[in-house]
C-alpha positions in Angstrom: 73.8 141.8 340.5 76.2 143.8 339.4 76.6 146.1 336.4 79.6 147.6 335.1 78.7 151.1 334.0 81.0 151.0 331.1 80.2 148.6 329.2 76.8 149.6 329.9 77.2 153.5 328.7 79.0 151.6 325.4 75.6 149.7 324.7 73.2 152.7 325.5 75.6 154.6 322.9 75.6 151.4 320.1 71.5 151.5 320.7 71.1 154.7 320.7 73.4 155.0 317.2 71.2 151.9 315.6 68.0 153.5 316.8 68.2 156.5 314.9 70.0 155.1 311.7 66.6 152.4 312.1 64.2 155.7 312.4 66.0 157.1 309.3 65.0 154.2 307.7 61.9 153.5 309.0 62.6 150.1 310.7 61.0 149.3 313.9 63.3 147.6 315.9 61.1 146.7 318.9 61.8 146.6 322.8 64.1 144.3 324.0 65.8 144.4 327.6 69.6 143.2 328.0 71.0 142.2 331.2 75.2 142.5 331.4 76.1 140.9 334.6 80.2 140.7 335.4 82.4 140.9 338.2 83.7 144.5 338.9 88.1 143.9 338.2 90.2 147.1 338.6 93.4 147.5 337.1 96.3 149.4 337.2 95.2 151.8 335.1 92.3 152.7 337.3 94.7 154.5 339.6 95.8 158.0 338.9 99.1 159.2 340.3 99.3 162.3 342.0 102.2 164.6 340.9 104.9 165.6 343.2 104.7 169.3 341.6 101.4 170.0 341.4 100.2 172.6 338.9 98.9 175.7 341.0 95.9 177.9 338.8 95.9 180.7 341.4 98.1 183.5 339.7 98.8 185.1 343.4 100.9 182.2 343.9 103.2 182.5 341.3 104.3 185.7 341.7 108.0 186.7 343.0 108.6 188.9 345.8 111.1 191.6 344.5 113.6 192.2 347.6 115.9 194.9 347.7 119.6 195.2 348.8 121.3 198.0 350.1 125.0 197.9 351.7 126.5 200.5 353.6 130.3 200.5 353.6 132.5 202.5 356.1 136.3 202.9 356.6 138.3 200.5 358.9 141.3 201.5 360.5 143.6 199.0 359.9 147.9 199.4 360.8 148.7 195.9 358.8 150.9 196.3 356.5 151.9 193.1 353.8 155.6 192.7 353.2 156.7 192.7 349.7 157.3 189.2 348.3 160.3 188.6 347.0 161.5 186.4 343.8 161.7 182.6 344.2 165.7 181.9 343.8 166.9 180.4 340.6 170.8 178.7 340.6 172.2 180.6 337.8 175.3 178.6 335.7 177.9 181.1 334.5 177.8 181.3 330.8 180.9 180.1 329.7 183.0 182.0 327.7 183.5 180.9 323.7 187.0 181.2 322.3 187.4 181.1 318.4 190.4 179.2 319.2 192.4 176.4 320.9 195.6 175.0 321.2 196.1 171.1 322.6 199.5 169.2 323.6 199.5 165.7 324.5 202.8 163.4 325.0 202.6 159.4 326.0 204.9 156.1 326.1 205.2 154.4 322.8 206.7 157.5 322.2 202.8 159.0 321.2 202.5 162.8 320.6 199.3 164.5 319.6 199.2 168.0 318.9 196.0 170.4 317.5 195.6 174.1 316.9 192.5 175.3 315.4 192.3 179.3 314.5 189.1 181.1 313.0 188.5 185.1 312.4 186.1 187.1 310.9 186.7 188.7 307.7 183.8 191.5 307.4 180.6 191.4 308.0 179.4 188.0 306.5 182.7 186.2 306.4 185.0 183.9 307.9 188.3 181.7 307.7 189.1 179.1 309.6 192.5 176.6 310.0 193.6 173.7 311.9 196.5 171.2 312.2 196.4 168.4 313.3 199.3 165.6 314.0 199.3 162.0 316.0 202.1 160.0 315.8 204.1 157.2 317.9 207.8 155.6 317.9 206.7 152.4 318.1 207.5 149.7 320.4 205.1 146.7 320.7 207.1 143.5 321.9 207.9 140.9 319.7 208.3 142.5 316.3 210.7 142.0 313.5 209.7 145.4 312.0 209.2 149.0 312.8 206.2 149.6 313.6 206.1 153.6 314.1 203.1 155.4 312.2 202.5 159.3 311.7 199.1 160.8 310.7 199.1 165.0 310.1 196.3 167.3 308.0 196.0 171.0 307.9 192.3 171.4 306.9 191.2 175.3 305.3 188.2 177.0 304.9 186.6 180.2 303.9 183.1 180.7 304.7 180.2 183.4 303.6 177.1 183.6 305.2 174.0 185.9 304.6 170.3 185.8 304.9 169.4 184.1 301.3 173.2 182.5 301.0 175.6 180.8 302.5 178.7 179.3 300.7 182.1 177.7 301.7 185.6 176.8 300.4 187.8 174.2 301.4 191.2 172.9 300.8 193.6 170.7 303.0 196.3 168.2 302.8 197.0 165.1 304.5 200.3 163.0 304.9 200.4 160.1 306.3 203.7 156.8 307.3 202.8 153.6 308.4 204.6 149.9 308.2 203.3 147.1 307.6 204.8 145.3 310.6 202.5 142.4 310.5 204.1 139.4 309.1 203.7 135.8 310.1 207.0 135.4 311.9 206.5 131.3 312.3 206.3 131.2 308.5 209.9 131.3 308.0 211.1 129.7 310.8 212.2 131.0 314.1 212.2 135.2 314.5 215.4 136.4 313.8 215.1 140.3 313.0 218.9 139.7 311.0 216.5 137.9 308.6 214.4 140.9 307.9 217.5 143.7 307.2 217.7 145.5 304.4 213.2 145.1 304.2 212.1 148.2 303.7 208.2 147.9 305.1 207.3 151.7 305.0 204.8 153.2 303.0 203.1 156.7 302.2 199.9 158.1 301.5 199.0 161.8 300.4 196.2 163.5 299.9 195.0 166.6 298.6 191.6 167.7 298.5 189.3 170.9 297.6 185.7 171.4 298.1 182.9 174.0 298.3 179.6 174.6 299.3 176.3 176.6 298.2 173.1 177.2 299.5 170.5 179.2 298.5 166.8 180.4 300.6 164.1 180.6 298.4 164.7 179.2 295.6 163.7 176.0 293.6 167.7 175.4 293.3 168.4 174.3 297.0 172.3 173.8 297.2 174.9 172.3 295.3 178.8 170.3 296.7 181.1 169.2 295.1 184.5 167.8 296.0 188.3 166.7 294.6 190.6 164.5 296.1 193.7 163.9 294.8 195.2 160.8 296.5 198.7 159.3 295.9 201.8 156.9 297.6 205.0 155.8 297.8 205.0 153.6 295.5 204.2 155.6 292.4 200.0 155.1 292.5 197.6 158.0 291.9 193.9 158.1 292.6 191.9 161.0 291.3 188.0 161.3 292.9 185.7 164.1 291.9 182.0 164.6 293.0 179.6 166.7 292.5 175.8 167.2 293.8 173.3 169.3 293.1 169.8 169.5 294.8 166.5 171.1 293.6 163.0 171.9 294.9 160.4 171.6 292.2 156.2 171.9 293.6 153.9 169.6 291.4 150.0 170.2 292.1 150.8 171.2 295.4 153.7 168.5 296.7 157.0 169.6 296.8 159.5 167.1 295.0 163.0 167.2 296.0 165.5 165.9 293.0 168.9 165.3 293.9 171.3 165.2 291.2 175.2 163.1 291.2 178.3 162.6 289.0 180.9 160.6 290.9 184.0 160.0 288.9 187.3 157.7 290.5 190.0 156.8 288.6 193.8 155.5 289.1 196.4 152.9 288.5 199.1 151.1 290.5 202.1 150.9 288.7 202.2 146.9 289.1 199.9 144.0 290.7 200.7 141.9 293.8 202.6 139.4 291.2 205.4 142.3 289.5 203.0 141.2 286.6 201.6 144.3 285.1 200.0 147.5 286.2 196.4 148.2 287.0 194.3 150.8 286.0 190.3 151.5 286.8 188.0 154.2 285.9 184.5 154.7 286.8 181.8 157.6 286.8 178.4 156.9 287.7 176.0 159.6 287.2 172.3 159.5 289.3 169.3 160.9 290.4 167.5 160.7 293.7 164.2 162.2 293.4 161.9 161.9 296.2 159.1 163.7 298.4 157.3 163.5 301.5 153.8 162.7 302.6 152.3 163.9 306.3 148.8 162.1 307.4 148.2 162.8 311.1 150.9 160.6 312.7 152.2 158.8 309.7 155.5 160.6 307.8 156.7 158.8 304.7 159.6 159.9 302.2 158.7 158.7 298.9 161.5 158.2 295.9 163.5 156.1 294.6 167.6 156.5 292.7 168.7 155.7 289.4 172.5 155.3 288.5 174.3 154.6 285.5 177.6 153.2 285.7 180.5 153.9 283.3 183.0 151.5 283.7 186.2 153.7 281.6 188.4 150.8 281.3 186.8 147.5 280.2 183.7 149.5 278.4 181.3 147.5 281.0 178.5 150.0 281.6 175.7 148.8 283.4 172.0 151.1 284.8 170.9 150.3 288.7 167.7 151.6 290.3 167.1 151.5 293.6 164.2 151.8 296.4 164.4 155.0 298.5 161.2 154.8 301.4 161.2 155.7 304.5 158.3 155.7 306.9 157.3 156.3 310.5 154.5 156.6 312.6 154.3 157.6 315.8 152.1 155.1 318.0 152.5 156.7 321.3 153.6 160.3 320.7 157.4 160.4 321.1 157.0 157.7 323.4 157.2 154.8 321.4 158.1 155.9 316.8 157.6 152.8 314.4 159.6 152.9 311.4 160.9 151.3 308.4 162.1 151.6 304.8 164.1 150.3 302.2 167.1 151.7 300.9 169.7 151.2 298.0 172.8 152.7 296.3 175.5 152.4 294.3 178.4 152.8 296.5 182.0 153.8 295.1 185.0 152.4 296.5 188.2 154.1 296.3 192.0 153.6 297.2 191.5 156.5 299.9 188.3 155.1 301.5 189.7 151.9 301.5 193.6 152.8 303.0 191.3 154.8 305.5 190.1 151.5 306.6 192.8 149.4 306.6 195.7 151.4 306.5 198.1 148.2 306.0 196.1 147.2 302.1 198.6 146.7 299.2 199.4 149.3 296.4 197.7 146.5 294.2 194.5 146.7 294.5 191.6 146.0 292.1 188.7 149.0 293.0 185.0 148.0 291.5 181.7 149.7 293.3 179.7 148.1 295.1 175.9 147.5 294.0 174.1 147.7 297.1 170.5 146.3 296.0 168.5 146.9 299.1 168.6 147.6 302.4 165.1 146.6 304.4 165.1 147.7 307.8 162.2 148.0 310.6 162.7 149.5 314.2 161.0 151.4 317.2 162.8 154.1 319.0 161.7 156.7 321.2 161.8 157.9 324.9 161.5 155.7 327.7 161.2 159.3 330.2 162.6 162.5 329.4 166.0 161.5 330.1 166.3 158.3 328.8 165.8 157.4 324.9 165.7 154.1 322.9 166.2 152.8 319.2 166.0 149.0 318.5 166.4 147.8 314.9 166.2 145.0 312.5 167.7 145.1 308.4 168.3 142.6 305.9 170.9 143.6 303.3 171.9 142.1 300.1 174.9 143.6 298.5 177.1 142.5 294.9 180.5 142.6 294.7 181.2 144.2 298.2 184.7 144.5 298.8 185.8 142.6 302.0 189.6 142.6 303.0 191.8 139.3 302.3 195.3 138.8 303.8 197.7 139.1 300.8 199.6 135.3 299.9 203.0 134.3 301.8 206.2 134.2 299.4 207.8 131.1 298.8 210.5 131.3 301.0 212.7 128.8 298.8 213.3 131.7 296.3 215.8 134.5 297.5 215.6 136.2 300.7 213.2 138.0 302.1 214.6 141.7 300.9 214.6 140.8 297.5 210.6 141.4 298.1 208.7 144.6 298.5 207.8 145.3 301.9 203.9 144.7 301.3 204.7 141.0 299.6 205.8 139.2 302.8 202.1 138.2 303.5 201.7 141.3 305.6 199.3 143.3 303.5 195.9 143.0 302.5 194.0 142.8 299.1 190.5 142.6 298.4 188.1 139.9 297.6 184.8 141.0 296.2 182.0 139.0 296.9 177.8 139.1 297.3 176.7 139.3 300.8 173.5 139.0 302.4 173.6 140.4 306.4 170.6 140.0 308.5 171.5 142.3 311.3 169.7 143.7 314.5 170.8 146.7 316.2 170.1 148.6 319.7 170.9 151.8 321.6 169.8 153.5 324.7 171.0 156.4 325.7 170.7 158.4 329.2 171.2 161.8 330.6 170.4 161.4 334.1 171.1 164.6 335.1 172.4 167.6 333.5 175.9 166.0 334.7 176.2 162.5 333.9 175.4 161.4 330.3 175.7 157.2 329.3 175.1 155.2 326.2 175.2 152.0 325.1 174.5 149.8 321.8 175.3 146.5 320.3 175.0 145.2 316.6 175.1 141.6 315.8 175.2 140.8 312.0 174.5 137.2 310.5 176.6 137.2 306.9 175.5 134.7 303.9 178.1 135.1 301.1 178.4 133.4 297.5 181.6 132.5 296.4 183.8 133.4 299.3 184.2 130.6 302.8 183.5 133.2 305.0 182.6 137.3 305.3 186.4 137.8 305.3 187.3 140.3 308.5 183.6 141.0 309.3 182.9 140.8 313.1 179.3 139.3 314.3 178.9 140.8 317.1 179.9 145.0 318.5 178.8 146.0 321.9 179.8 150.1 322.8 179.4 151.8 326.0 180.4 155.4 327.1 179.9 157.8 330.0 181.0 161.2 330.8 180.6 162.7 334.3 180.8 166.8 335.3 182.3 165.8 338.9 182.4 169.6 339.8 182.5 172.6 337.8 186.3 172.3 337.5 186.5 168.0 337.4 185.3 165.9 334.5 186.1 162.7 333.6 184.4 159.6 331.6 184.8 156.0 330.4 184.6 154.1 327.3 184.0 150.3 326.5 184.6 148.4 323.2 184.2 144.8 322.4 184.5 143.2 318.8 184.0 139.7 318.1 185.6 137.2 316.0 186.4 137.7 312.8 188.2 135.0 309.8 191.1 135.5 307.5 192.4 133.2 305.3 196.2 132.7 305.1 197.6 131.8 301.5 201.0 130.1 301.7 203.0 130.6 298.5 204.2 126.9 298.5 200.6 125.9 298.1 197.6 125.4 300.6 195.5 127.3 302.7 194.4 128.2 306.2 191.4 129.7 307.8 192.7 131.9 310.9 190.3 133.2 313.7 190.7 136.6 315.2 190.1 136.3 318.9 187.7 138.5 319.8 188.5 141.5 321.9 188.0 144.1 324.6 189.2 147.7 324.6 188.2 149.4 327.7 189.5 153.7 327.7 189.3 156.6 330.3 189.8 160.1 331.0 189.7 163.0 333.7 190.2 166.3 333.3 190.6 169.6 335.3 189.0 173.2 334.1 191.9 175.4 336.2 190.4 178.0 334.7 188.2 179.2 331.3 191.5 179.0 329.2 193.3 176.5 330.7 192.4 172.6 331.0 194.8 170.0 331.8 193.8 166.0 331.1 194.8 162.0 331.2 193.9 159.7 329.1 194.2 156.2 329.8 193.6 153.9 326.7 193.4 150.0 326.5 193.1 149.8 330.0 193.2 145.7 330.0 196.7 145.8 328.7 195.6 143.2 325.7 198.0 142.9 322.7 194.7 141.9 320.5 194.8 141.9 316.6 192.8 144.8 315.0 194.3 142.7 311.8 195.6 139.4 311.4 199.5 139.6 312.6 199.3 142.9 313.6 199.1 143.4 317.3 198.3 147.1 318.8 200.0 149.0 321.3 199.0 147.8 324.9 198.4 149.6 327.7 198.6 153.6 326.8 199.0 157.0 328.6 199.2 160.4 327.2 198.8 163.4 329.9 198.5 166.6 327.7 196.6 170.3 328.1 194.1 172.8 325.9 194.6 176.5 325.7 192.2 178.6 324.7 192.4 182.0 323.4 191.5 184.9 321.0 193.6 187.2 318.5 
């Protein structure tokens, strides 16, 4: 038999427990014998595990012998001796010298001629005036025509300019003169070309402009800078365009946020001394006055410009005033650094059209034209742009825009050619000029860019925008191309040879073709290619000498309906540096 010792020693302890509490009391329990018989069965537990790092008790063991160091240094003769190290070499480029002015000459077929000379000295300490004239002009010559087709463009541009650490202010004034013809007319439309048909058509016309400006800026204080500028515009045939605008910008700080509040008047007003009919004159006024308030908000990697712009619209001639707000956010974040920049906003203005802007444009428009600004509601747009490496960055974008009354360019109505002959009619009323059809447009467009500077040498870009328009009452988005592409690249061949290369494609575009004996046509534009180069040669830091080589493909495409441009071009020419 065997007997497991601990459950025995936990019955000795319960008897021996009862016993006395049964001798407290005085009970007599009696003698009784009990027998616990089981099988001896070790666990687990049972075993003890001895520990690899056994705790030692002895005190002599613990203790650290303390050892000493001692080093005994003596001289070494030694006859090495290290060479001095020398500078890693650096290619230095030799800062090239600035001149405050330049002269440039530059002669062509067609008869071209360009000409610049732009002049600037110090006056004191903190000032400066500055000058330049400027003059491109050609003979003429394209094959084919009926009319001249010669055009001049010169402007001498003035400015005075002030500049110290809290201010900085500027004054301009210039004059521009400008001769063009409006060549363009639909020769088929009365019958074979026969230039005899055309004498005594006087198809010239003039533009003038005269303009004054300034510009003040101020460090701190809540009154930022203000502009303001005044064009006097005017033509050959006895129209006058005043323009005047003025802006003002303030910084104002609300509970810590800094609110920037941009302030506008914009007044245009003119007449043309008669409408495309001989009918009566036209006159148009308009000065819209607006605020722009807006500020910004930084949270880590998100940037957003809050505000939005309110206009109010006098209309000075038919007493139609009307009030326009508009959305002004922008936002961007940057998901991946400067790597990869989301962003998107929605814009809005009222935009005001003039007979300058417009003639800037289309230089071949009608001394008849009806102005109106142009309500453009919204402009929703969404992109990415960024760097693809340190050499090569991106933008890729998408916009929907919805615009009232924007004014799109309409080919002016063919005479009736039973009535007269053709000089007894101006030379804009031969169906050669343009007027303008006001409409609301709605243009989902989608735009992209990349640009590259491989090496400190060679620099490209590229970008394309195709535009999808939606209009209301006019057929078609009258002389609006869908698709652009644009490429360019300039090359430093050697310190003394540069040249570079650009590429232009427009797509189709629509005109419609009024004939005065009733009916009308929709004409197609054919799309077109302009391809343009140039090389130049540095003989030295004041003089260059240079090529230029422009529409390369020799193609006799219409910028215009009817009006064909001058093919294949070559002006050699040379820049001369110098100072007073």
């Amino acid at each position: 038999m065997k007997i497991n010792f601990q459950y025995t020693a936990l019955i000795l302890l319960l008897a021996t427990f009862q016993f006395s509490s049964a001798q407290k009391e005085g009970e007599d329990l009696g003698n009784e014998v009990v027998n616990v018989v089981k099988p001896y069965a070790p666990t687990i537990s049972d075993a003890f595990k001895i520990k690899e790092t056994p705790s030692l008790e002895d005190e002599d063991n613990s203790k650290k012998e303390e050892i000493k160091y001692n080093i005994f240094s003596f001289p070494v003769a030694s006859t090495f001796t290290p060479s001095k190290g020398r500078a890693a070499a650096v290619d230095k480029t030799a800062q090239e010298r600035l001149f405050k002015n330049y002269v440039t000459l530059a002669i062509g077929n067609y008869g071209n001629a360009n000409a610049e000379l732009f002049v600037t000295e110090n006056v004191g300490e903190s000032g400066y005036i500055g000058g330049m004239l400027r003059h491109f002009s050609s003979q003429g010559g394209i094959k084919d025509l009926v009319l001249e087709d010669k055009f001049s463009n010169s402007a001498l541009d003035l400015t005075y300019g002030y500049k110290q650490s809290n201010l900085s202010w500027t004054a301009d004034l210039g004059y521009q003169h400008q001769i063009y013809y409006w060549y363009g007319v639909q020769q088929d439309y009365f019958g074979v070309p026969d230039p005899a048909k055309y004498d005594g058509v006087d198809a010239q016309h003039t533009f003038h402009n005269f303009y004054l400006g300034s510009k003040l800026a101020l460090n701190d204080s809540f009154f930022k800078e203000a502009s303001f500028k005044f064009n006097r515009f005017w033509d050959s045939f006895d129209s006058a365009e005043n323009r005047f605008y003025i802006k003002p910008s303030f910084d104002f700080t609300i509970n810590d946020t800094k609110i920037k509040t941009d302030l506008i008047v914009d007044y245009v007003g003119g007449d043309f001394s008669n409408n495309y009919d001989d009918t009566g004159a036209i006159k148009y006024g308009y000065t819209n006055f607006g605020v722009h308030p807006s500020f910004v908000i930084n949270r880590s990697d998100w940037t957003i410009d809050l505000g939005a712009a309110a206009f109010y619209s006098l209309d000075l001639e038919n007493s139609n005033n009307k009030f326009f707000v508009y959305p002004e956010i922008n936002a961007s974040l940057k998901v991946v650094g400067d790597l990869m920049i989301f962003y998107a906003g929605a814009e809005g203005g009222l935009d005001q059209n003039s007979y300058r802007d417009l003639s800037n444009q289309n230089p071949f428009v009608s001394p008849t034209l009806s102005i109106a600004p142009t309500d453009r509601q919204y402009d929703i747009f969404a992109g990415l742009k960024g760097k693809l490496s340190s050499a090569v960055s991106y933008n890729v974008r998408g916009s929907y825009t919805s615009e009232k009354n924007k004014a799109l360019f309409l080919v002016n109505q063919l005479p009736d050619v039973g009535v007269g002959f053709l000089s007894d009619f101006k030379g804009y009323q031969l169906g050669n000029s343009f007027q303008l059809a006001y409409d609301d447009v709605k243009t989902i467009s989608f735009f992209g860019e990349l640009k590259a500077d491989f090496t400190k040498n060679v620099a490209f870009g590229v970008n394309a925008t195709f535009n999808s328009y939606k209009t209301d009452a006019q057929q078609e988005a009258w002389n609006l191309p869908a698709l652009k592409l644009a490429t360019t690249v300039d090359v430093n061949i050697t310190p003394k040879w540069y040249a570079g290369a650009s590429l232009f494609f427009v797509g189709e575009r629509k005109d419609l073709i009024q004939y005065g004996i009733g009916g009308t046509d929709i004409a197609t534009l054919d799309s077109y290619l302009d391809a343009n180069a140039h090389v130049g040669f540095k003989y030295n830091e004041r003089w260059t000498a240079f090529l230029k080589l422009n529409n390369i493909a020799n193609q006799a495409y219409e910028k215009w309906l009817n009006y064909p441009v001058q093919q294949f071009q070559v002006m050699l020419g040379a820049n001369y540096k110098f100072d007073f």
